[in-house]
C-alpha positions in Angstrom: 0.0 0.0 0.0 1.6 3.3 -1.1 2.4 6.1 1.6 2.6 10.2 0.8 4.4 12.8 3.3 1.8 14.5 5.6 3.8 17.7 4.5 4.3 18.2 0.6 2.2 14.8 -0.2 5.0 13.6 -2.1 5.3 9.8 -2.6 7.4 7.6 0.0 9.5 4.6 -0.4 8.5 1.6 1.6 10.3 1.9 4.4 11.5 5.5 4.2 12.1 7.4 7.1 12.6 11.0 6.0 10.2 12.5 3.0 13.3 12.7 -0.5 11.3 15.9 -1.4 11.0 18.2 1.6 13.5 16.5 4.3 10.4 16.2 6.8 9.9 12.6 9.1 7.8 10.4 8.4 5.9 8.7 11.1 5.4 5.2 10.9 2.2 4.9 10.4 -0.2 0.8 11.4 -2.0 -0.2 9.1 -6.0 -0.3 10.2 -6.7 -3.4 11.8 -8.7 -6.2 9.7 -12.2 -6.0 9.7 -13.8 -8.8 12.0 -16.9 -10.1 11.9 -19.9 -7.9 12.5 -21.1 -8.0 16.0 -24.2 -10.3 16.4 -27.6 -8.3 17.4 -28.7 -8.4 20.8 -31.7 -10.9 21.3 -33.9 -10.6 24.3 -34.2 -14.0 26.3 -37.7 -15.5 25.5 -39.7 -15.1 29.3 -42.8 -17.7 29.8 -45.8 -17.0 31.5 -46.3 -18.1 34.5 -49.1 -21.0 35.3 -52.1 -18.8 35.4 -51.1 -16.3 34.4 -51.9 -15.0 30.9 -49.5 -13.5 28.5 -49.6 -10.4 27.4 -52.3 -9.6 24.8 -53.7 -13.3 26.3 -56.5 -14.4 28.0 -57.3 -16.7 30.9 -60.5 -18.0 29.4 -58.9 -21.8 29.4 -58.1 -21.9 32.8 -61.2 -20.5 33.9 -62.8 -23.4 31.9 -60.8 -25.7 33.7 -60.9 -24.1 37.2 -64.9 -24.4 37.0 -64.8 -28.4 35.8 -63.4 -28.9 38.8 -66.0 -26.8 40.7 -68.5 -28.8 39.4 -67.3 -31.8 40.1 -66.7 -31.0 43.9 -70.3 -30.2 44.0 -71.6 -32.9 42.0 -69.3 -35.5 44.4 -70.5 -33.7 47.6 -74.1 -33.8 46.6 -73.8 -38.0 46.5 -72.2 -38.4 49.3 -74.7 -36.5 51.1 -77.8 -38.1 49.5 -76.3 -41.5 50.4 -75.6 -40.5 53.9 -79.5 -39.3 53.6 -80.6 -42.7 52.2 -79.2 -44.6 54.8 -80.1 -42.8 58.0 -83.9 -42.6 56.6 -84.4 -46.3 57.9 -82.7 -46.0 61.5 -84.9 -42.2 61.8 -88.1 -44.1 61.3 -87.4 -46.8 63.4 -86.4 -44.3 66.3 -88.6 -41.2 65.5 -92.3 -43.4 64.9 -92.9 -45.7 67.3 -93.9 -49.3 66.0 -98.0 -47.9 67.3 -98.2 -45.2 64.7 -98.1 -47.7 62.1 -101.8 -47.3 60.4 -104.1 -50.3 59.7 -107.2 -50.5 57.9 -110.4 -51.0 60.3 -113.4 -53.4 58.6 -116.0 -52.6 60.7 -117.4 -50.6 64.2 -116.3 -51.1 67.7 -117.8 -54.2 69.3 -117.3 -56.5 72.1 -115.7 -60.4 71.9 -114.7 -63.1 74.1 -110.8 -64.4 74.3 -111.0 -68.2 73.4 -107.5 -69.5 75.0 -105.1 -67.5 76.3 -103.1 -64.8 74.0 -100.6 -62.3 73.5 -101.5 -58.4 73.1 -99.2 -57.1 70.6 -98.2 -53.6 70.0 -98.8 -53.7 66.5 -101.2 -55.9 64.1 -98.6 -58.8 62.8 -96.5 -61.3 64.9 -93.7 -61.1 62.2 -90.9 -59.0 61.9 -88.3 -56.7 64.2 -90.9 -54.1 65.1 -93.4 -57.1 66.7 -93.3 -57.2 70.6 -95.5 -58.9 72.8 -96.9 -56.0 75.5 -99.4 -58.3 77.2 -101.8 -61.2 77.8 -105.0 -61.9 77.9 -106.8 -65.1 79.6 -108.9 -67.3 78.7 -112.9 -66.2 78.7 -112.1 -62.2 79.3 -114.4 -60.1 77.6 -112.5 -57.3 75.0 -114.1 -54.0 73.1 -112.4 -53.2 70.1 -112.3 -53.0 66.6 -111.3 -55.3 64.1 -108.4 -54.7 61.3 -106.4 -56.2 58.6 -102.8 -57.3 59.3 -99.7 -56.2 58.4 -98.5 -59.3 56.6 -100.6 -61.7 55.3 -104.9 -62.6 55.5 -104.6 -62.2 58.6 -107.3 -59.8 61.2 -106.3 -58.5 64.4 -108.5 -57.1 67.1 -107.5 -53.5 68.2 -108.2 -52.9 71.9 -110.2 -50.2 72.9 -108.3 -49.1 75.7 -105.1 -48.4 73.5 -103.3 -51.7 74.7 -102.2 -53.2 71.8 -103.5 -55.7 68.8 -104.7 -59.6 69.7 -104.8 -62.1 66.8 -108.6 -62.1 66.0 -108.0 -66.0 65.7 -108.2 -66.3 69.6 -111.4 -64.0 69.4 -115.2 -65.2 69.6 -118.8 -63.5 69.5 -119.8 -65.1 72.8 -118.0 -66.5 75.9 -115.8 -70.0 75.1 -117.5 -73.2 76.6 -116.2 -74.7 79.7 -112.4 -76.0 80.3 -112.4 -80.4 79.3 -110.1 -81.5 81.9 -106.3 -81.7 80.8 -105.9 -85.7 79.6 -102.4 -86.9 79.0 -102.3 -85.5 75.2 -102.0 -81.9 76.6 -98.4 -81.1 77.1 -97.2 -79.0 80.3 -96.9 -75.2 79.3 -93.3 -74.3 78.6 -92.0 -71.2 81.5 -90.6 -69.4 78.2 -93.0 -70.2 75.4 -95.1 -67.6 73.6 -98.7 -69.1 72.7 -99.2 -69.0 69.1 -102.2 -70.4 66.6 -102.1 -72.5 63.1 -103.7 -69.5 60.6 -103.3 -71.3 57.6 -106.1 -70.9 54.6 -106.5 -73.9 53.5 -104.9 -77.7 54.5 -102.4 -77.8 58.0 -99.6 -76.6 58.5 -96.6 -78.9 57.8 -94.6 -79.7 61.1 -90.5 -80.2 60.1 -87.8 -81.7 61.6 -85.6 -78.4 61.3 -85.5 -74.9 59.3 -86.4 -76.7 55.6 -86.4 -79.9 56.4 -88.2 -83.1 56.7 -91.9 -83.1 57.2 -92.6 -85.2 60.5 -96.4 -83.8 61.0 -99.0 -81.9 60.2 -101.2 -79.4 62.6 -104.9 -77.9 61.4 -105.8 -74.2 61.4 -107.1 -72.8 64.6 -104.3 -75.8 66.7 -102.3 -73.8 69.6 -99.0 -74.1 70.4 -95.7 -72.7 71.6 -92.9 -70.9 70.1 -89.8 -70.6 71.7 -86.8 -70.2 69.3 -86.8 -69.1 65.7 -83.9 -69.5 62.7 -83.6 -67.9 59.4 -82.9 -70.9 56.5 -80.5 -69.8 53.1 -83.6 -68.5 51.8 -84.3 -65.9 54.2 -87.4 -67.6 55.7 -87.9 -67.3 59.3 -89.0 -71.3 61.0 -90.0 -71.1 64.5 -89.3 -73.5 66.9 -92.7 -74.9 68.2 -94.4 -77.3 71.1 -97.8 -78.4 70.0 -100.3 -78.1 72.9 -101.4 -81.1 71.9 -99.5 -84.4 72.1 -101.1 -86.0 69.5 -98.4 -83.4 67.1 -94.5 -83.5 67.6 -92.7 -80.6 68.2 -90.9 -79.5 65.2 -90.3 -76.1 63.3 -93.1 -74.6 61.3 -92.9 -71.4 58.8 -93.4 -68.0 60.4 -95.9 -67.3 57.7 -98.7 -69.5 59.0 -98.9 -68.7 62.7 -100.3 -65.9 64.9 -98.9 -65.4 67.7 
């Protein structure tokens, strides 16, 4: 590259030190450094959004979706659990807030008066079956009732409704007119059990079929209106309830018979 003397701008040889024109130094002049690379342009780092938080010029309008899904189904989870929790405290509420009396039956005629047969059981409401059924009293034989008659709770069967707010008796152990004198006791009567509950055949039509256990073999046979006592009671695969019976009479063995046919 050719070099001129700052002060008459005459040329200079190479490595000339003094200008051959005018005597004046030269100055040893660098060359300008290469030119490097051009300098890269500043990029800003990329910032994301935080989760929530829209970015700018966004919108939230997904998670709000998403936040109200999930409302929803916190609502919708609560709402079974406390209809379920409803559902199965209905059943204990009814059994502790209305007593077994309030239970309604349906009366089939006008208050009259009758005669007790043999002696009974006053229940305090109109069925022998079930939980609910307790015995609240007894009444002997030739005792004169006023009541009213109604139908059962389970079954064909009629109960008498005292008067006096006692209770229910099984209108099987009922007459119009006062029972005929006592035969004396023979050796076919059986001695009353201490913690038997007196109970009658209510059957249809046809006896009742005596068994040998809950289900099993038939070993007798009783007719409707025959009295006996219950003392024990099983439940068989089926759910059926047997009761454990003593015939009052000896001429039947004592067996189980099917809750379904008795009165107790």
């Amino acid at each position: 590259m050719a070099k001129f003397c700052n002060g008459c701008g005459a040329a200079l040889a190479a490595n000339a030190q003094f200008c051959g024109s005018c005597g004046a130094s030269v100055a040893q002049v660098a060359p300008p450094p290469a030119a490097g690379p051009a300098p890269s342009p500043y990029v800003p780092p990329v910032q994301y959004p935080a989760a929530g938080v829209a970015p700018p010029g966004g919108t939230n309008l997904p998670w709000i979706i998403a936040g109200a899904v999930v409302l929803l189904l916190g609502v919708a989870v609560a709402y079974l659990f406390m209809t379920r929790d409803k559902a199965e405290a209905a059943p204990e509420a009814t059994a502790a807030g209305a007593p077994a009396e309030a239970v309604a039956t349906e009366a089939v005629g006008a208050e009259v008066l009758k005669y007790v047969t043999s002696q009974t059981n006053i229940r305090n409401i109109a069925t022998a079956q079930g939980p609910d059924s307790r015995v609240v009293g007894t009444l002997s034989r030739g005792q004169q009732v006023r009541g009213t008659m109604h139908r059962g709770l389970s079954g064909d069967s009629y109960w008498f409704k005292l008067a006096d707010g006692r209770g229910y008796v099984s209108a099987i152990n009922l007459s119009d007119g006062p029972p005929g004198p006592e035969t004396a006791a023979t050796a076919s009567v059986r001695p009353p059990l201490p913690n038997g509950t007196y109970c009658s055949v209510i059957t249809n039509s046809g006896n009742l079929r005596i068994r040998n256990a809950p289900a099993g073999a038939v070993i007798g046979a009783m007719p409707r209106g025959s009295r006996f006592q219950a003392f024990d009671q099983q439940y068989d695969r089926a759910g059926y309830i047997w009761v454990h019976i003593q015939p009052i009479d000896g001429r039947y063995p004592i067996g189980w018979v099917l809750s379904s046919y008795i009165s107790c």
